[in-house]
Residue frames relative to the residue before (quaternion, step in Angstrom):
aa qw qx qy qz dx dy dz
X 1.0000 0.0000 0.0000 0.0000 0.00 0.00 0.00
X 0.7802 0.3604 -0.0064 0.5113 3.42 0.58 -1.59
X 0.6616 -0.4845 0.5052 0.2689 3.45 -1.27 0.34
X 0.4296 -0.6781 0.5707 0.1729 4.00 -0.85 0.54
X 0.3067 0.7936 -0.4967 0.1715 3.53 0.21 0.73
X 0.4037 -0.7524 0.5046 -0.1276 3.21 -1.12 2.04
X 0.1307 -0.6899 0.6827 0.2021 3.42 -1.40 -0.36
X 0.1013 0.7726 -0.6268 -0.0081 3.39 -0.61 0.61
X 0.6917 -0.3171 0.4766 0.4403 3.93 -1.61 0.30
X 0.5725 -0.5324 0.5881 0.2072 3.37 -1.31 0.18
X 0.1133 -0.8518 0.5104 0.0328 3.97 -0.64 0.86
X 0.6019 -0.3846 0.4198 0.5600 3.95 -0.92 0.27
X 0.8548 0.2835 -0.2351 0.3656 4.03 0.05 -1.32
X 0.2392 0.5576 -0.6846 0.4040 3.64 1.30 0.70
X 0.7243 0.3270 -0.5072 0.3335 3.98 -0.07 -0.92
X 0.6805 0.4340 -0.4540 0.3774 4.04 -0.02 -0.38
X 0.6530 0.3177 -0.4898 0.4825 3.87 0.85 -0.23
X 0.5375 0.5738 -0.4976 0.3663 3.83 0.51 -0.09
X 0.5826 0.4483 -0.3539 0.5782 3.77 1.21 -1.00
X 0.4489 0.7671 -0.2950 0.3508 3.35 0.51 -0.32
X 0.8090 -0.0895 0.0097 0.5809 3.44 1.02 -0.98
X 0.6166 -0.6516 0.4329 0.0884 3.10 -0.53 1.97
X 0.4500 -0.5731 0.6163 0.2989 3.91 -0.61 1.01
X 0.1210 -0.7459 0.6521 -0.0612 2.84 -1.49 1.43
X 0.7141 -0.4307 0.3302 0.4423 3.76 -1.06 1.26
X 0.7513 0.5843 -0.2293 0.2039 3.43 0.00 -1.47
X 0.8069 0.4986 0.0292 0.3155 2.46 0.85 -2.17
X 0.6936 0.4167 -0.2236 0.5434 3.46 1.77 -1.32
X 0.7109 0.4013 -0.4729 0.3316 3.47 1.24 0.13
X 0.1745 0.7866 -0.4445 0.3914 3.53 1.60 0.36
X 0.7534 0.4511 -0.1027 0.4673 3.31 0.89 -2.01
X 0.4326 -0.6057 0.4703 0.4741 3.59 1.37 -0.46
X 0.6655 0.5254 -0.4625 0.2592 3.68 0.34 -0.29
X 0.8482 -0.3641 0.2525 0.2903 3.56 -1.01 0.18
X 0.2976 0.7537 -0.5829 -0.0601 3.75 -0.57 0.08
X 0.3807 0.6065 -0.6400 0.2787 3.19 -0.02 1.34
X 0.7003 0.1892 -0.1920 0.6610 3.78 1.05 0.42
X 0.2590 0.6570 -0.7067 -0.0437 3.83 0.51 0.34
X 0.6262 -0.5695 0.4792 0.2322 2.50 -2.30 0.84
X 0.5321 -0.5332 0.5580 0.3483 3.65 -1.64 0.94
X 0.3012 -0.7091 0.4832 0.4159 3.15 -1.38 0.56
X 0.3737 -0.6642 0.6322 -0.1402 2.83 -1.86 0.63
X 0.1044 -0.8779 0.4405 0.1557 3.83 0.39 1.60
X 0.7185 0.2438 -0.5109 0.4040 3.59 0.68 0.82
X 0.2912 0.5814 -0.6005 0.4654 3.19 0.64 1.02
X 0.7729 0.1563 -0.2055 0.5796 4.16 0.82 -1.00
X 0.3036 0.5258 -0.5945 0.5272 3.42 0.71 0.96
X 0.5574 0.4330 -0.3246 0.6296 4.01 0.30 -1.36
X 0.7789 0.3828 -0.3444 0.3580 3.46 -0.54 -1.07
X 0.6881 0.2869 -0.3702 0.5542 4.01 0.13 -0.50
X 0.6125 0.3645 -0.5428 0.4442 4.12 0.13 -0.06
X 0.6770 0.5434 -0.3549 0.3469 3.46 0.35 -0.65
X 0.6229 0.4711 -0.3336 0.5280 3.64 1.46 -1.19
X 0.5723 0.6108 -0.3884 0.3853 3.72 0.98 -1.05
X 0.5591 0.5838 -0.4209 0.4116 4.11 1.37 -1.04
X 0.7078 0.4718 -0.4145 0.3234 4.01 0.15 -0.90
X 0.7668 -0.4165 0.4461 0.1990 3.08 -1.67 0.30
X 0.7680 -0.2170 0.1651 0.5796 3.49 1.31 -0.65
X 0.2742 0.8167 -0.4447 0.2449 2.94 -0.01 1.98
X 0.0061 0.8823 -0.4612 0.0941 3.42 -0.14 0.87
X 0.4128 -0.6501 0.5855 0.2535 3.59 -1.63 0.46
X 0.4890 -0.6075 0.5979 0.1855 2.85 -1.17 1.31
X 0.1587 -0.8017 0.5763 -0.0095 3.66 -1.34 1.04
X 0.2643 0.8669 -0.4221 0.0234 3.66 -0.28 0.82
X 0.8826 -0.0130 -0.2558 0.3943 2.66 -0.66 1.50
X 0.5553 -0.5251 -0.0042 0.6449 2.97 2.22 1.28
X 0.4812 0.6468 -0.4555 0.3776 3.70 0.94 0.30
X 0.2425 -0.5780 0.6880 0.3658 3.69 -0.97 -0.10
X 0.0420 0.8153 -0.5733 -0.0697 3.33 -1.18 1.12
X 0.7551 0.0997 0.0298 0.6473 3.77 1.63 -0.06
X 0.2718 -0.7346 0.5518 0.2862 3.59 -1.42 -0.32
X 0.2548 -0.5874 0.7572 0.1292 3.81 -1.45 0.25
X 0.3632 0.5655 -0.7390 -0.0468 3.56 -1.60 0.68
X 0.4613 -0.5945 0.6033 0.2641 2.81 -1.90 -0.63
X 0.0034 -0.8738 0.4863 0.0021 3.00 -0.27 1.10
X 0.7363 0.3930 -0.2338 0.4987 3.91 -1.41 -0.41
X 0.1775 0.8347 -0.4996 0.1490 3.79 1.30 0.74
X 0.0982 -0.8427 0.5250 -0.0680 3.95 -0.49 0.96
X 0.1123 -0.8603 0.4892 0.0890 3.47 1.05 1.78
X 0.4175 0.6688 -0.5183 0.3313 3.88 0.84 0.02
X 0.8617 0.2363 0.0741 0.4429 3.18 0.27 -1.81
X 0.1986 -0.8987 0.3382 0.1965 3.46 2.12 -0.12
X 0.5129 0.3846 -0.6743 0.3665 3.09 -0.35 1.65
X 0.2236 -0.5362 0.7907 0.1930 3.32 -1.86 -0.56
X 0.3477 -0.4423 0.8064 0.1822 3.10 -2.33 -0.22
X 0.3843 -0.6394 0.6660 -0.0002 2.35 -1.88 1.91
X 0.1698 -0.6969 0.6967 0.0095 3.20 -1.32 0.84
X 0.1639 0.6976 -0.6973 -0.0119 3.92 -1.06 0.18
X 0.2153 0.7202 -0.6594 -0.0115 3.39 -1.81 0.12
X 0.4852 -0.6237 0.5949 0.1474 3.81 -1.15 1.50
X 0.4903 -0.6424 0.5215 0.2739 3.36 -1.20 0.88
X 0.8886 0.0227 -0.0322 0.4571 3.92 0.89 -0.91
X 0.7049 -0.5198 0.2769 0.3954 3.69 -0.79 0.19
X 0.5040 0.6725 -0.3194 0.4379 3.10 2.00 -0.62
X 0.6227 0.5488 -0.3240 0.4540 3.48 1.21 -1.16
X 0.5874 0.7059 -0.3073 0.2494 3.73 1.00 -1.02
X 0.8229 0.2195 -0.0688 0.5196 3.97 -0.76 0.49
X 0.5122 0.5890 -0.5171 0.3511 3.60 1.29 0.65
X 0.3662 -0.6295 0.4436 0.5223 3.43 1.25 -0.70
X 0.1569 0.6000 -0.7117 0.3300 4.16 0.91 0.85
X 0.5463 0.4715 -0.5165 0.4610 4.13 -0.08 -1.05
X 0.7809 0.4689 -0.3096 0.2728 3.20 -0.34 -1.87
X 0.8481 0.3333 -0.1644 0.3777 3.53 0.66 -1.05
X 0.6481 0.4897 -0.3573 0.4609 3.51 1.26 0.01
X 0.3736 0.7282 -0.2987 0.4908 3.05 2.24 0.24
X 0.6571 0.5164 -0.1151 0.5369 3.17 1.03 -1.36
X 0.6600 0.2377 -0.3072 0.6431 3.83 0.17 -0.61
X 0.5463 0.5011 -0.5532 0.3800 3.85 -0.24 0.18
X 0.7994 0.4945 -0.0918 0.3285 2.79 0.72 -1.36
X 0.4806 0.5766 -0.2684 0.6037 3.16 2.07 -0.52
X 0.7422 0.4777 -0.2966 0.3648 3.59 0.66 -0.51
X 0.4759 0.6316 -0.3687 0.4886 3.55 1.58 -1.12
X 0.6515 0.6253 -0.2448 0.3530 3.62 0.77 -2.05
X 0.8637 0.3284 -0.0203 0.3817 3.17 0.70 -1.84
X 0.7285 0.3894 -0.0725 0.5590 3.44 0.14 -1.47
X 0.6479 0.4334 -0.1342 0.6118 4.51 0.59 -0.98
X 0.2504 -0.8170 0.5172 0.0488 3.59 0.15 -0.79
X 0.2173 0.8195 -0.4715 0.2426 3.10 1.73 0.67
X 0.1693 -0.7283 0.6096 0.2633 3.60 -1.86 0.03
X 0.7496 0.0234 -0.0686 0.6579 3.28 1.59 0.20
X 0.2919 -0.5918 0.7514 0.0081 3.34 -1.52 1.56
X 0.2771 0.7522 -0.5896 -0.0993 3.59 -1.35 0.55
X 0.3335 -0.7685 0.5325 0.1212 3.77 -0.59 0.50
X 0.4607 -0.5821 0.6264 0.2378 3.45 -1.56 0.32
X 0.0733 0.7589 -0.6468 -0.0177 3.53 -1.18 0.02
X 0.4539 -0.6104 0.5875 0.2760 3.76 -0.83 0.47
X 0.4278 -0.7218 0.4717 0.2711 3.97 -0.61 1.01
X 0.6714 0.5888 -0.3170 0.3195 3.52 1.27 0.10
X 0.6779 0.6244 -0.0994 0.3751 2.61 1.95 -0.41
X 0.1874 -0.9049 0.3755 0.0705 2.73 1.53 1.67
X 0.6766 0.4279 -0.3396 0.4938 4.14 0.46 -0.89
X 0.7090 0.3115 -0.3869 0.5005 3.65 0.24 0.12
X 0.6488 0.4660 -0.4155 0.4352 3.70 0.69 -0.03
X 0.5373 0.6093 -0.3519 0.4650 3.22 1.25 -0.81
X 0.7870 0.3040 -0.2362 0.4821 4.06 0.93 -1.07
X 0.5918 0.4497 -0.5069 0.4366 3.66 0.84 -0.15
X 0.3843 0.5763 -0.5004 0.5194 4.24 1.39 -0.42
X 0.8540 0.2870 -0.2342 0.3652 3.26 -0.59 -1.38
X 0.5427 0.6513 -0.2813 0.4495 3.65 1.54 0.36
X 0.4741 -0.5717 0.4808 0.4661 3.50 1.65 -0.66
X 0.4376 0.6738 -0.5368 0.2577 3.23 0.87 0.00
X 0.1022 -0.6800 0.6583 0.3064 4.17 -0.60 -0.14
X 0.4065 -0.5173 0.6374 0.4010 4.08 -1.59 0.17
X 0.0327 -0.8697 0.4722 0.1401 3.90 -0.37 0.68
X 0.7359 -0.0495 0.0740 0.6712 3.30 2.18 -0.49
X 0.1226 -0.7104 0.6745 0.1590 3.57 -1.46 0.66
X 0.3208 -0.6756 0.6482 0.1432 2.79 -1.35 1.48
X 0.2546 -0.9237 0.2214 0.1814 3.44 -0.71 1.31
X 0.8711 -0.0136 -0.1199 0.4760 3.64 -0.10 0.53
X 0.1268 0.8763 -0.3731 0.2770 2.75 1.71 1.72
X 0.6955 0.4663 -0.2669 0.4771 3.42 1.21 0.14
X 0.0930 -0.8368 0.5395 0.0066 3.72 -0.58 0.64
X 0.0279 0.7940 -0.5602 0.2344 3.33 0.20 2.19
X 0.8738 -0.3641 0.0377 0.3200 3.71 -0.83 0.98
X 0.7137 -0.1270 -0.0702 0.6852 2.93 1.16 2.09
X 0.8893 0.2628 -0.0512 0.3707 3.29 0.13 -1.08
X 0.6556 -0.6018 0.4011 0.2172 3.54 -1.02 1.55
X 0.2046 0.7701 -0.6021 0.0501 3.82 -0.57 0.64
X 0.3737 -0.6914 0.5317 0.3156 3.55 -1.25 0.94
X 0.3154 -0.5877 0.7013 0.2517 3.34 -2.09 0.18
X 0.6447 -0.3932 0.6285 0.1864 3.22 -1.93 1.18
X 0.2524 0.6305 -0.7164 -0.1600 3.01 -1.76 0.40
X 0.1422 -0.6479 0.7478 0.0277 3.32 -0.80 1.41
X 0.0777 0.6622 -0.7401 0.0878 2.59 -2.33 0.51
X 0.1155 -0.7887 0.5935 0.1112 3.60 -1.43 1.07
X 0.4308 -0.6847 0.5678 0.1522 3.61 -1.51 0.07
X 0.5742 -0.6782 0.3040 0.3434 3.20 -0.55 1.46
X 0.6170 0.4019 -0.3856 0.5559 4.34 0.53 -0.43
X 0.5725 0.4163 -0.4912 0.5076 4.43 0.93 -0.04
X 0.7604 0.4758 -0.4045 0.1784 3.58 0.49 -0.43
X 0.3264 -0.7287 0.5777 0.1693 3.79 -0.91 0.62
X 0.1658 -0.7197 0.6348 0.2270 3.65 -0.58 1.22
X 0.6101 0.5862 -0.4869 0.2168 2.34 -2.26 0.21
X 0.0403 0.6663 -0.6521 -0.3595 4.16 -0.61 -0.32
């Protein structure tokens, strides 16, 4: 029925499928970042980009249907008080609205729970970014606060979401 969607480690040719797909409008303002000049791509620019993903505590490429199509970590991990922040992001627009987010969401989230020992994962999100709130909800996420006009996207002030779940809210499995 559904797509096959994995996690796997990061690999040397994760950078040439990242050059691969050219920053799109959509997507890099999702991320909050700018798209009036996105950047060309540029394979030591995703060279930089897979050492840097390779730094976190748990980061991985999302695989569907044996393709790399995006990544999922956990970052800003705090084994005191055990949690982290979840980050994800899909290489193209094609990847968008399949539910890959929804499910590479879900095994993260099985790992923090399981394998990490987290009691709480929480993430940022831009309040505009109605399709990713909609899958980190149907994730267990809860909305727990908005940090207001904490973002500064072409000219104009935008708040960030903070959502966040608790290891006895989470349902394994996708």
């Amino acid at each position: 029925m559904g797509s096959i969607i994995k996690l796997r480690d990061p690999i040397d040719a994760d950078a040439q499928v990242h050059f691969s797909y050219p920053p799109v409008a959509e997507i890099v303002r999702m991320y909050g970042g700018e798209t009036t000049s996105l950047p060309k791509p540029d394979l030591d620019r995703s060279k930089r980009w897979l050492e840097w993903l390779r730094g976190h505590p748990f980061a991985k490429i999302i695989i569907c249907d044996g393709g790399p199509v995006g990544q999922v970590r956990l970052h800003s991990l705090d084994r005191e008080d055990k949690r982290a922040r979840l980050a994800i992001g899909l290489f193209a627009e094609e990847h968008l609205g399949r539910g890959i987010g929804r499910k590479a969401v879900r095994l993260a989230l099985d790992h923090a729970f399981g394998d990490m020992g987290l009691h709480r994962v929480d993430l940022r999100v831009l309040s505009f970014n109605k399709r990713a709130i909609r899958c980190y909800a149907s994730c267990g996420f809860v909305h727990e606060g908005t940090e207001r006009e904490a973002a500064w996207i072409s000219g104009t002030w935008y708040d960030d979401w903070i959502m966040g779940i608790l290891t006895h809210e989470h349902t394994t499995g996708t």
